[in-house]
C-alpha positions in Angstrom: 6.8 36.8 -5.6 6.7 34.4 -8.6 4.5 31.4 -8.8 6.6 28.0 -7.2 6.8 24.9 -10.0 5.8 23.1 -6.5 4.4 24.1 -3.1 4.0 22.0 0.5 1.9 23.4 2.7 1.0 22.3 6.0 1.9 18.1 5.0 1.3 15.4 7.3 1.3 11.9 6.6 0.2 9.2 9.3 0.3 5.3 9.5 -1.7 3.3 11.6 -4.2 4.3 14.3 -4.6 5.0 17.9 -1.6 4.0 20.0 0.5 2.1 17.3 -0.1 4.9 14.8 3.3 6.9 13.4 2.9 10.6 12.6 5.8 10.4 9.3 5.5 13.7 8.8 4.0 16.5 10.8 3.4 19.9 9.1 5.9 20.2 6.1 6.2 23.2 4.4 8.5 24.6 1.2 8.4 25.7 -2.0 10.7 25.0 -5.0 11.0 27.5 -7.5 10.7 27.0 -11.7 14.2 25.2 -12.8 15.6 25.0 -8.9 16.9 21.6 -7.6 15.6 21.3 -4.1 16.7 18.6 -1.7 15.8 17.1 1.7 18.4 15.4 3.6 17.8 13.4 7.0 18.6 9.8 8.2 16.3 6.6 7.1 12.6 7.1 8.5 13.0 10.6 8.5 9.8 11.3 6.7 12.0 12.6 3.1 10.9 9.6 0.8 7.5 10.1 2.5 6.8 13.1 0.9 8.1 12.3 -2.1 5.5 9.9 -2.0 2.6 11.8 -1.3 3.5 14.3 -3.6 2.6 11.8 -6.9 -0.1 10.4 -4.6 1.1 6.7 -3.7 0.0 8.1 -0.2 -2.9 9.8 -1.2 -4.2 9.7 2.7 -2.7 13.3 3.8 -3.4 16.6 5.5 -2.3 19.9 3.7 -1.9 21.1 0.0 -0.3 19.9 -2.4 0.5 22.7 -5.3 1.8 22.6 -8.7 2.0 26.0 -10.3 -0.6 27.4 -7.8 -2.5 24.9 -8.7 -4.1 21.9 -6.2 -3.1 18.3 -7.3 -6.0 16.5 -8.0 -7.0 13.5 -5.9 -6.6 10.9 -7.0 -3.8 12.2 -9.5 -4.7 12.1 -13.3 -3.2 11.9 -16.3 -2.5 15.0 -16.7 -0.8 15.4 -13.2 2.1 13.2 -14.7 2.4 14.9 -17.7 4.0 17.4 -15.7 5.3 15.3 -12.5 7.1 12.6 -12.7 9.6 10.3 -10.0 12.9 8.4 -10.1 13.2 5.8 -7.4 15.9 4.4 -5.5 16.1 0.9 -6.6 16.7 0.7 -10.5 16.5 -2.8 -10.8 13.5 -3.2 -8.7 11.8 -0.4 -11.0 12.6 -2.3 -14.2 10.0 -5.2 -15.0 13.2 -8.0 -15.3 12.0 -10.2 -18.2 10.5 -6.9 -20.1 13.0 -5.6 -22.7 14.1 -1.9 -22.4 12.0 -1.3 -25.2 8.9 -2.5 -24.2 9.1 -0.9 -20.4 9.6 2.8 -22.2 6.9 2.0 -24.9 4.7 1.4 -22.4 3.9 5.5 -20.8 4.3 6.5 -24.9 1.2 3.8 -25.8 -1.1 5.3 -22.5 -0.4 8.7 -23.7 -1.1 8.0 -27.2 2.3 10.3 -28.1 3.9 8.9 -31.6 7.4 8.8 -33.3 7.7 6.1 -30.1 11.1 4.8 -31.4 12.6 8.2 -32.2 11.2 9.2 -28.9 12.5 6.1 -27.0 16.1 6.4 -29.0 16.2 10.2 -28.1 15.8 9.9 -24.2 18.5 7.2 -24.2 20.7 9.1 -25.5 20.0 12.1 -23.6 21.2 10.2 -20.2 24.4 8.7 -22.5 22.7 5.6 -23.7 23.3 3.8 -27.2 20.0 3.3 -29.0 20.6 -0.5 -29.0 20.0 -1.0 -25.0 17.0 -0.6 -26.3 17.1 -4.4 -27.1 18.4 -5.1 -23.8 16.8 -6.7 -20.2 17.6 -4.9 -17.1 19.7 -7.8 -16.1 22.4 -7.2 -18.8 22.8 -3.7 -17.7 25.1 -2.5 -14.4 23.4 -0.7 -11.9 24.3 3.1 -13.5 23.0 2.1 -16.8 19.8 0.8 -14.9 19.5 3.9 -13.7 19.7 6.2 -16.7 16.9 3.7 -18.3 14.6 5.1 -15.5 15.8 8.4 -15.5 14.8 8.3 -19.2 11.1 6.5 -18.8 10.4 9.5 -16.5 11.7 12.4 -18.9 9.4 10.2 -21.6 6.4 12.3 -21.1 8.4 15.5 -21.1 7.6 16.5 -17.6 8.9 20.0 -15.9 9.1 18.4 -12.4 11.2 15.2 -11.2 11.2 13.7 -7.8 14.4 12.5 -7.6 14.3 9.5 -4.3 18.0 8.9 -3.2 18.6 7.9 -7.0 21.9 7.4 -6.4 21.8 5.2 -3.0 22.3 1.5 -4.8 25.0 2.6 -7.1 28.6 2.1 -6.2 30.6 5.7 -5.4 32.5 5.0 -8.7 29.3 4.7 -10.3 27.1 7.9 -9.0 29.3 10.9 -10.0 27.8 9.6 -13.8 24.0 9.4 -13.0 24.4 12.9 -11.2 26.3 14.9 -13.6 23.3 13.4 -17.0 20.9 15.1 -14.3 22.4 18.3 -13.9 22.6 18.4 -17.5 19.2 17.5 -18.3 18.0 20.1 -15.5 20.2 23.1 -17.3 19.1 21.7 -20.7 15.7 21.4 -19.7 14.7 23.7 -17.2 13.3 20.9 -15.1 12.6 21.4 -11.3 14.6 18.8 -9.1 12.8 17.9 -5.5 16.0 15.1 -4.6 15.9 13.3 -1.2 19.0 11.7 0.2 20.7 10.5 3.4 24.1 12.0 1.7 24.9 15.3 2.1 27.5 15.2 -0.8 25.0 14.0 -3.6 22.6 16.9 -2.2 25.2 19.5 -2.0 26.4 18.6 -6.0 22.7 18.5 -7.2 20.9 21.6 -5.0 21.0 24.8 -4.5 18.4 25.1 -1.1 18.2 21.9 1.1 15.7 21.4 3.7 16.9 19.4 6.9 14.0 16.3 8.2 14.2 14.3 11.2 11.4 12.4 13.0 8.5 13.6 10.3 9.9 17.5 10.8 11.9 19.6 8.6 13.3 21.7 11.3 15.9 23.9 9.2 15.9 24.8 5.7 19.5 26.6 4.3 21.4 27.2 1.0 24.3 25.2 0.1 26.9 27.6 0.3 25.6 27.6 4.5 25.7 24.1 4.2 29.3 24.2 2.8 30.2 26.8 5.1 28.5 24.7 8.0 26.6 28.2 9.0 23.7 25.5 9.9 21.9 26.9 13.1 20.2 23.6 14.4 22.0 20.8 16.4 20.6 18.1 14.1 22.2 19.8 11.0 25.2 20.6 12.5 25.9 16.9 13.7 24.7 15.8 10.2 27.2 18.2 8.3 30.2 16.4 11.2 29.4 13.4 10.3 29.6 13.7 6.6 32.5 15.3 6.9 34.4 12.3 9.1 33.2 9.8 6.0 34.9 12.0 3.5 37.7 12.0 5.6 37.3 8.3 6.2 37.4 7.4 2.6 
């Protein structure tokens, strides 16, 4: 069996001690495979965003292993832990520093890394996610919430990494809006060969992006399947099958 891009062993997060502690997540475990998109789907507080979390080490306080290409992650993570990993969040705008221009937030990772061509670079990842060169010269605030979102889509592919953590990236977009940011990311991941971990509360956006999807509720992933089961709804536990039912009444609702 090959080497995974990224491994979960054994991962438990906690927060908060004795009697008002909250175990977020007790004993995850997958792997994701070199150039696989991998999601984890479960309601809000599940424990999905968690992990994402702990993965680039903004919760550094965890049980288990985390492993990229066989390979511990350091602790704390280093430099050259997000030259290979890096993570889109939810919230664009909050992401974007608001009275920094486009430029200046994308310079910044290009200056700490020393890398140069910096404005070839910046004007090639905007126009890998379907940006103009000029919203470059642009603050976040005169940009709509999908072109937000392909700015930080591009900061992260700035240091060329093979692994994105993908946090409900499409949550805070209107449904007209998503179907864009989803289909630039399936593009740069065939393109690219990049290895997609993508949490969501939507089992639509996870069946378009993934090809395995683990299932999470109360800190546990307690089913992991492929998306033609999910699609077939050949889910074995209760909690998936009631999550596929009620994804399937808001399609029908819309």
């Amino acid at each position: 069996m090959s080497i995974p891009s990224l491994e979960i062993k054994n991962l438990s997060i906690s927060f908060g001690v004795g009697r008002s502690g909250v175990l977020a997540v007790d004993r995850a475990n997958f792997r994701v495979g070199s150039g696989e998109a991998f999601g984890i789907i479960g309601e809000s507080g599940s424990g999905k965003s968690t992990i994402l979390r702990a993965i680039t080490g903004l919760h550094d306080n965890y049980d288990g292993d985390v492993l990229i290409d066989g390979q511990m992650a350091p602790r704390p993570r280093n430099r050259d832990f997000f030259k290979t990993v890096q993570m889109v969040f939810q919230d664009p705008y909050s992401s974007l520093h608001p009275r920094r221009m486009i430029r200046a937030t994308l310079m910044e990772p290009l200056e700490i890394y020393g890398l140069d061509r910096r404005d070839a670079r910046i004007a090639q990842a905007l126009s890998d996610v379907g940006l103009a060169p000029e919203y470059a010269y642009r603050y976040p605030h005169q940009l709509s919430g999908g072109q937000r979102q392909r700015v930080a889509v591009a900061r992260a592919l700035l240091l060329e990494p093979r692994i994105l953590l993908l946090d409900e990236p499409t949550s805070a977009l209107d449904v007209s809006v998503q179907a864009g940011v989803l289909n630039v990311l399936n593009a740069l991941r065939r393109a690219r060969g990049l290895t997609y971990v993508m949490v969501s509360h939507d089992l639509r956006v996870v069946a378009h992006m993934c090809s395995r999807i683990a299932v999470m509720t109360h800190g546990r992933i307690v089913e992991e399947l492929s998306v033609e089961d999910l699609r077939a709804q050949r889910a074995e536990e209760p909690y998936t099958r009631t999550l596929i039912a009620a994804s399937r009444a808001a399609v029908t609702a819309d």
